[in-house]
DSSP file (Angstrom, degrees, kcal/mol; ACC not computed):
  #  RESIDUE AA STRUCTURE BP1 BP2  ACC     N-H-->O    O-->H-N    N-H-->O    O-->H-N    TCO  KAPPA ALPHA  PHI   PSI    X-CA   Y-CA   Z-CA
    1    1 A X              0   0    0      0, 0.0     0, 0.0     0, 0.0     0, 0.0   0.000 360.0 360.0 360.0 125.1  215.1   72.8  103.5
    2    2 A X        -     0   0    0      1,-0.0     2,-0.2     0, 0.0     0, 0.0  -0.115 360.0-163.5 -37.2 135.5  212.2   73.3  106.0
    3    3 A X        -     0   0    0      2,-0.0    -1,-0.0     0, 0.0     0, 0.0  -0.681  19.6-115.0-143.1 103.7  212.0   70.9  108.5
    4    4 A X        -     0   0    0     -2,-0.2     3,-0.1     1,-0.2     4,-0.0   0.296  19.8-160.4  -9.0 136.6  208.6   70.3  110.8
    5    5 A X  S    S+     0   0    0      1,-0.0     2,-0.3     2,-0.0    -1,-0.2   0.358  74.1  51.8-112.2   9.0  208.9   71.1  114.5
    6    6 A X  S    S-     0   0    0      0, 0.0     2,-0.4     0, 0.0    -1,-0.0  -0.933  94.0-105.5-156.8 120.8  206.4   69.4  115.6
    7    7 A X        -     0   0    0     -2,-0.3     2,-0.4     1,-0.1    -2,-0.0  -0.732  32.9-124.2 -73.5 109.4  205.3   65.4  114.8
    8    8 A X        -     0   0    0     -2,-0.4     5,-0.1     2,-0.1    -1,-0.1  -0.290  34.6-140.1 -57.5  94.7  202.2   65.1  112.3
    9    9 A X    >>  -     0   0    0     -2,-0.4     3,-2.7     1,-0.1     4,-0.9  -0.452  27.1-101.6 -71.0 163.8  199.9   62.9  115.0
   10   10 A X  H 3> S+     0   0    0      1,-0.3     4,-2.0     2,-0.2     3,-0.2   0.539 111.0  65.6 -76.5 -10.4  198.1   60.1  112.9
   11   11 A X  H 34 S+     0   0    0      1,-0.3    -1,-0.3     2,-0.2    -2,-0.1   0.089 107.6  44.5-114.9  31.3  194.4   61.8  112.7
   12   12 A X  H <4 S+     0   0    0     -3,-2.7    -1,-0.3     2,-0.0    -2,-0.2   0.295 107.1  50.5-144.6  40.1  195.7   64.3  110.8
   13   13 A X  H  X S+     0   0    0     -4,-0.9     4,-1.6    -3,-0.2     3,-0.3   0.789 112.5  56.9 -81.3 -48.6  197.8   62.4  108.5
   14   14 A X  T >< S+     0   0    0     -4,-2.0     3,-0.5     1,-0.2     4,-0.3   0.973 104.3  51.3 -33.2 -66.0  194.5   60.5  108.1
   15   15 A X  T 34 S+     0   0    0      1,-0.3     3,-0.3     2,-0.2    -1,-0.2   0.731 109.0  45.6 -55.3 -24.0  193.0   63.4  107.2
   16   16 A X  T 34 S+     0   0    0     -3,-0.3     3,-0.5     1,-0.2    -1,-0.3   0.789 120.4  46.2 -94.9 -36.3  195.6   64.5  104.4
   17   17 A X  S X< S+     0   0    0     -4,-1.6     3,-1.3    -3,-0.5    -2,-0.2   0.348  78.1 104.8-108.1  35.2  195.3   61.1  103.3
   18   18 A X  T 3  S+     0   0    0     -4,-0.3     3,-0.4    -3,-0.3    -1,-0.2   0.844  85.0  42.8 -65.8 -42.3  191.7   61.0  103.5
   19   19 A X  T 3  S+     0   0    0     -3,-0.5    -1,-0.3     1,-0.2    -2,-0.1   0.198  88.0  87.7 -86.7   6.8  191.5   61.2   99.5
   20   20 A X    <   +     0   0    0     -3,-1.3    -1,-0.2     2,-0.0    -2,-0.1   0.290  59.9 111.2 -81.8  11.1  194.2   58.8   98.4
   21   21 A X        -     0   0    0     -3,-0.4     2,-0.1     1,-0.1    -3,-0.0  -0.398  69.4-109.3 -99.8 155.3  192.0   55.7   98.4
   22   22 A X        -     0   0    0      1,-0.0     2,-0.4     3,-0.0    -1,-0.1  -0.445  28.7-109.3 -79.5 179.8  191.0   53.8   94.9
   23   23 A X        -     0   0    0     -2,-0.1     3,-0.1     1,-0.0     2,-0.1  -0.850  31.5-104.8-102.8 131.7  187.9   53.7   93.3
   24   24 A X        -     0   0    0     -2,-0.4     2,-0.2     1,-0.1    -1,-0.0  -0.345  50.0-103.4 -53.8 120.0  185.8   50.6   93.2
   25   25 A X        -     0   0    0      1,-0.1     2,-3.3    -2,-0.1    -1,-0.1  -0.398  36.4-115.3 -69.6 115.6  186.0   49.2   89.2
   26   26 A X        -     0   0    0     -2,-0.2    13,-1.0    12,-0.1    -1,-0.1  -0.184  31.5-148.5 -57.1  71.0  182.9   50.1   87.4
   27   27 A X  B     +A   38   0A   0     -2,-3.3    11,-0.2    11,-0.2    -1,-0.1  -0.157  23.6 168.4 -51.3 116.0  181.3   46.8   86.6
   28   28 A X        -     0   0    0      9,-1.2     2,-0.3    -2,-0.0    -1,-0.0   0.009  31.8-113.4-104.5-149.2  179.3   46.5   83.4
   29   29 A X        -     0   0    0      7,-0.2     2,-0.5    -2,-0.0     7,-0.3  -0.914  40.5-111.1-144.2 113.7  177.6   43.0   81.1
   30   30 A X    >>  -     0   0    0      5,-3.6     4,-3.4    -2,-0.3     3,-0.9  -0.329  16.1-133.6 -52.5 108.3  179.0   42.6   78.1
   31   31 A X  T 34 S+     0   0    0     -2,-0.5     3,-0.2     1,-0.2    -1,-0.1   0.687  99.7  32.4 -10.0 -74.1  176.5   43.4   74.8
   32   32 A X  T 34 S+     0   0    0      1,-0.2    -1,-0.2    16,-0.1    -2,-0.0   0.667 137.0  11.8 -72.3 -43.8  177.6   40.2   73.2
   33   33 A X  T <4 S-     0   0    0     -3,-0.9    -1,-0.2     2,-0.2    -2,-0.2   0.362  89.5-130.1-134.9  13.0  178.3   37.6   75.2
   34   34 A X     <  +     0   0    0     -4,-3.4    -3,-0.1    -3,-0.2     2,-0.1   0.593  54.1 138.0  35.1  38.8  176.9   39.1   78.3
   35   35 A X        -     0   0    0     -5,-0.2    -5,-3.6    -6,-0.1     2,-0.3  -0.604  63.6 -88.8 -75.2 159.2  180.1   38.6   81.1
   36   36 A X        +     0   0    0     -7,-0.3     2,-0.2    -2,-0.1    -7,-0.2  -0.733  57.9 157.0 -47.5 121.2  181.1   40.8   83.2
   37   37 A X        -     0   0    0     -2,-0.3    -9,-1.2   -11,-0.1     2,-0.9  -0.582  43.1 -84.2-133.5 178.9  183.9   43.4   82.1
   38   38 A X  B >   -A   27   0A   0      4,-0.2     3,-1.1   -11,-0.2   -11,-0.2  -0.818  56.7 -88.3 -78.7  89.5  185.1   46.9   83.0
   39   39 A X  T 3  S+     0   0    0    -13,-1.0     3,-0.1    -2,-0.9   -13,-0.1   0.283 105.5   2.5 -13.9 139.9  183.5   49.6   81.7
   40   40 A X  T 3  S+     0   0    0      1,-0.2    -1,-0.2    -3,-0.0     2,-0.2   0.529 108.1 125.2  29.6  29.2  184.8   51.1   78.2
   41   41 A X  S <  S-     0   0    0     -3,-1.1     9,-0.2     1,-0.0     2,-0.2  -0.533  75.4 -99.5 -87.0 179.5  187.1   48.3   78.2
   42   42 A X        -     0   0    0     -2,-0.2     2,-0.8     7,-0.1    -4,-0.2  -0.761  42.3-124.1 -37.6 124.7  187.9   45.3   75.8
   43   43 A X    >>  -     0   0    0      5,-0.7     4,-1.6    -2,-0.2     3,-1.5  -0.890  13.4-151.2 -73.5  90.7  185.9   42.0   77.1
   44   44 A X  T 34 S+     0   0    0     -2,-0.8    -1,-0.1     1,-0.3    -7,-0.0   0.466  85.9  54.4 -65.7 -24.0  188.5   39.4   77.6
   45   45 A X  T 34 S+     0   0    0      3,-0.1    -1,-0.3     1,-0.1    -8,-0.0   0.724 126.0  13.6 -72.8 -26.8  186.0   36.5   76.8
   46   46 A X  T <4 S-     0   0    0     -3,-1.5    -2,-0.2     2,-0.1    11,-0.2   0.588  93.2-133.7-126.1   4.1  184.7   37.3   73.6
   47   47 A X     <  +     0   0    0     -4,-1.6     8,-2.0     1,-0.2     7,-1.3   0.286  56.7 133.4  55.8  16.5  187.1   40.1   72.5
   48   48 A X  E     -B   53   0B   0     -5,-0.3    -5,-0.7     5,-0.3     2,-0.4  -0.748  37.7-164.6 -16.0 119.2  184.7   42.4   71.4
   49   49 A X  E >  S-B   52   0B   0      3,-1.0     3,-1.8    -2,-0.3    -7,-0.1  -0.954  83.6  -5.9-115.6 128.7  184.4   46.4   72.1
   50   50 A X  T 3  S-     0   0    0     -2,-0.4    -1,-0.2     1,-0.3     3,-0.1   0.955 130.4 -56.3  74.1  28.0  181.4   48.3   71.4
   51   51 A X  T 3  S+     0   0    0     -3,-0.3     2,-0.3     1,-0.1    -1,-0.3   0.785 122.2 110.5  57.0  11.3  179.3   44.7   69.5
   52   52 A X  E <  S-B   49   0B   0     -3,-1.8    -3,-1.0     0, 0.0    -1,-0.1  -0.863  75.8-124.6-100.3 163.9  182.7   45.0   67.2
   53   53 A X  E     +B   48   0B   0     -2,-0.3    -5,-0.3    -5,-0.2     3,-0.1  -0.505  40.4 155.2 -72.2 156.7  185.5   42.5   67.2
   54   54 A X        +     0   0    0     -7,-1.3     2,-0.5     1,-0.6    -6,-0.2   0.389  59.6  40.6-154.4  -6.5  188.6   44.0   67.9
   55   55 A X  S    S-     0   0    0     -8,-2.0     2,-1.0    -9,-0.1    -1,-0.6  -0.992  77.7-122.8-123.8 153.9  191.1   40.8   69.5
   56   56 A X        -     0   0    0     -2,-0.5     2,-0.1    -3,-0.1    -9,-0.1  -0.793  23.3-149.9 -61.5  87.7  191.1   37.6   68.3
   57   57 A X        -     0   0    0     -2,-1.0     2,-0.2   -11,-0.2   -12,-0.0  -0.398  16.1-113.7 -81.3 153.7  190.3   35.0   70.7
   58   58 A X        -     0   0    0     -2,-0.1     2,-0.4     1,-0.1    -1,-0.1  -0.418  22.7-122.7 -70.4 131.5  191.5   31.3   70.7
   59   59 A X        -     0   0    0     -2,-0.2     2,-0.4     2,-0.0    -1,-0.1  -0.812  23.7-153.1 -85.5 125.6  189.2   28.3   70.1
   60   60 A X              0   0    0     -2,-0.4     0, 0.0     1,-0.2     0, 0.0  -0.798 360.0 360.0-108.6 143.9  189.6   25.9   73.2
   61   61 A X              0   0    0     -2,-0.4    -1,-0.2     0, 0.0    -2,-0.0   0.616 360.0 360.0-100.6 360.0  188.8   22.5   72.0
């Protein structure tokens, strides 16, 4: 196995890891019940995808 001869100094290790970083979560407003969700996700307050149901939320009394 190859092995570096040399020590990788940190700006360009920076540089290699210049593109690892996440992406900032697209925030949309839900059709229905207008919250905030995640884009093409399920909306965890009114369960609804796309104005249809699709989870079955719990009544809180």
């Amino acid at each position: 196995m190859a092995e570096p001869k040399k020590r990788t100094n940190s700006s360009k290790q920076g540089m290699r890891r210049m593109h690892d970083h996440t992406k900032q979560a697209n925030i949309v407003y839900c059709e229905s019940c207008h919250e905030p969700k995640e884009a093409h996700k399920v909306c965890y307050s009114c369960g609804n995808f796309d104005k249809k149901p699709v989870l079955e939320m719990k009544k809180e009394k």
